[in-house]
Every structure is written in structure tokens, then in C-alpha cells.
C-alpha positions in Angstrom: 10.4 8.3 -16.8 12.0 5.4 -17.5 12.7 2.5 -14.5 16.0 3.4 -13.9 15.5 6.8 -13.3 12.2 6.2 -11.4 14.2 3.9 -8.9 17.3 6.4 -8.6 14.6 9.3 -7.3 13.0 7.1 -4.9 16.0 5.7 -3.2 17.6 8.8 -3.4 15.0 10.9 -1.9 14.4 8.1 0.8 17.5 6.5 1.5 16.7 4.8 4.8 12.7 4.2 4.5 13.5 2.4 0.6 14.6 -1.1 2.2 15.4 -2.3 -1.5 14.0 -2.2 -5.1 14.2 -4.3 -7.8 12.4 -4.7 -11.2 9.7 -7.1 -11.6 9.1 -7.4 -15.6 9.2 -5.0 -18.4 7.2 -1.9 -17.1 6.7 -2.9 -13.4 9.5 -1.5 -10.4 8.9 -3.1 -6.9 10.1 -0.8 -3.9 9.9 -2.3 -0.5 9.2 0.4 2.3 9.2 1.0 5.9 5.3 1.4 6.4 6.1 4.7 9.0 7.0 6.4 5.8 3.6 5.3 3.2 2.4 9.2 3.6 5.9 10.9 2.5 6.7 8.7 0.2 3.3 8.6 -1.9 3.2 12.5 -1.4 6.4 12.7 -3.5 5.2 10.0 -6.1 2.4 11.7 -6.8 3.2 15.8 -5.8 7.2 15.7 -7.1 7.1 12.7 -9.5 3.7 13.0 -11.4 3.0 9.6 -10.5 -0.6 8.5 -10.3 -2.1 6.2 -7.3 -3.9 3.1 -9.1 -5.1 0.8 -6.6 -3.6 -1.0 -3.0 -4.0 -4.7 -2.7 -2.9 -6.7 0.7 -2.9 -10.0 1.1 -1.9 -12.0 4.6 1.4 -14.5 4.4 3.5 -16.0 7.7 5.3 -12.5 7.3 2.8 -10.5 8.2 -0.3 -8.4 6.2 1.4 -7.0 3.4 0.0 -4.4 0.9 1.0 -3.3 -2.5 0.4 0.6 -3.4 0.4 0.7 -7.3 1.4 4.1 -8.4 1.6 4.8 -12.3 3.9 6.6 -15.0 1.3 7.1 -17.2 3.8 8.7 -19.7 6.2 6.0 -19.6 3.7 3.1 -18.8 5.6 2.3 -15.7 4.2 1.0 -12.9 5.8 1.5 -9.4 4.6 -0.9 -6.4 5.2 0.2 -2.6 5.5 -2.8 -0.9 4.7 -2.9 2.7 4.2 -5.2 5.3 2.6 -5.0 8.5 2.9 -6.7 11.8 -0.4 -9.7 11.6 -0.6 -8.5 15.9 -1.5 -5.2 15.4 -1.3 -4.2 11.2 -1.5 -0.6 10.9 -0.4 2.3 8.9 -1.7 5.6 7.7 -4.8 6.1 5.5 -3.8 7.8 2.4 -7.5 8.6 2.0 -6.6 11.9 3.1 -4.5 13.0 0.2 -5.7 11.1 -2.5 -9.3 10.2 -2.1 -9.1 7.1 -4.2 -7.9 5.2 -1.6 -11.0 5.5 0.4 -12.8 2.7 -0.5 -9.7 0.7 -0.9 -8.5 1.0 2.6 -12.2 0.2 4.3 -12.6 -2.9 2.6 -8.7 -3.8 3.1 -9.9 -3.0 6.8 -13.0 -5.2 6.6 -11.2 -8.5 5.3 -8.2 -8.7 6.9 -8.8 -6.2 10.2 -5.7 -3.9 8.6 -6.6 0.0 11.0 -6.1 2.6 8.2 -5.0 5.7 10.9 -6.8 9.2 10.4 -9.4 7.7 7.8 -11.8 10.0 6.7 -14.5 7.8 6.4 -14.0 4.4 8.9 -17.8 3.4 8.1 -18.3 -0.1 7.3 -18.3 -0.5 3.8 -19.2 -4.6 2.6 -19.2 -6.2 5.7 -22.4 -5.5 7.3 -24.4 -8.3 8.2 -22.3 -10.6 6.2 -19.9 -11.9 8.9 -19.6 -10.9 12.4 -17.7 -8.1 14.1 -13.8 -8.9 14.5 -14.0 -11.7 11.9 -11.5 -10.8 8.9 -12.3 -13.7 6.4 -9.3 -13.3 4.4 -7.2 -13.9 7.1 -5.3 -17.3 7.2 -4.7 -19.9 9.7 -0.9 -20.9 9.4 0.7 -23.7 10.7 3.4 -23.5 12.8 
């Protein structure tokens, strides 16, 4: 499906929860989303669309955690990013371990470096972190100046 399209369906289908989309290069669409909404909307990428879940990276800036879900168009080459981003005082959202078990080791070690609670995860066990730095420290957490 080509960008255009992709972006019509997604801000279509979820008018209020899309905050805005815009297209980043050639074959890569940026959608920014309330984080409430990460479940429905990669449930219709992947169940309605046809889209395939790649990956989730996150990342800590002044506005908060933030975390990419990279979703794929592997007929068009297309990739579609859901951007979210979290409040750094308490940065949680729902696992999508549940639906698409690719995310499971994704989401523990997202939780392990930067203290991000992945709700109703499957599997919550420690994954890298154990015995390398103590409990409650997230090491790729930053210290920004006011």
C-alpha cells in the first residue's frame, strides 16, 4: 500500500488517538499516537492492514521516554512508525507481547534500561540485567539539566 493510502487508513480509523503523521523519507511514515491506544491501533496494523511488527526502540529526551513501534508493508516496502511518548514519572503503556509475541523480548529489556512497565506482560522476568546493575537503576536514563 503505498504511503498515502497507509496514512489515510490510519487517521481515518483513529481520528482522535493519530495526533499527526507525516512522512519521514522515501519508504518511512511517522504517526504519532496517544499511548492509551498502542493495543487497538497495532491490532488493526497488523489484523486489518497486513502490516508486520518489526521491532520497538525508546529512547529518553526532556519530553519524556518515547518509543518507536516499527510496523512493515512488506509488499510495498513501507515502513510505518508509531511514535509514542511516555510520562519520564511514571512511563507506562500496554505490552503488545500479548498479541504479537515478538515483542517480548523487546519490551523486557526496554523495561530493564530505561524502567519503561510494559502492562499485562506475559513474561516480566528479568531478561539482561541481572547482576549487571542494581535494582531500580535504568542506565539509559539521562540526567537533564534544567
Amino acid at each position: 500500500m503505498d504511503k498515502e493510502t497507509l496514512i489515510e487508513n490510519i487517521k481515518n480509523q483513529f481520528p482522535v488517538d493519530i495526533i499527526d503523521t507525516s512522512v519521514i523519507k522515501d519508504k518511512r511514515v511517522l504517526a504519532e499516537a496517544n499511548s492509551a491506544s498502542i493495543i487497538n491501533i497495532s491490532e488493526y496494523l497488523i489484523k486489518t492492514l497486513g502490516l508486520r511488527f518489526i521491532i520497538a526502540s525508546a529512547y529518553h529526551t526532556k519530553a519524556g521516554i518515547e518509543i518507536l513501534y516499527h510496523f512493515s508493508d512488506d509488499k510495498s516496502g513501507n515502513i510505518l512508525n508509531i511514535h509514542v511518548v511516555l510520562p519520564i514519572e511514571k512511563p507506562e503503556i500496554e505490552s503488545l507481547a500479548n498479541m504479537i509475541p515478538g515483542a517480548n523480548w523487546i519490551e523486557r529489556e526496554m523495561h530493564e534500561i530505561l524502567g519503561i512497565t510494559f502492562k499485562n506482560h506475559p513474561e516480566p522476568e528479568k531478561l539482561i540485567s541481572e547482576g549487571n546493575w542494581a535494582e531500580g537503576v535504568y542506565p539509559y536514563r539521562k540526567n537533564f539539566k534544567s
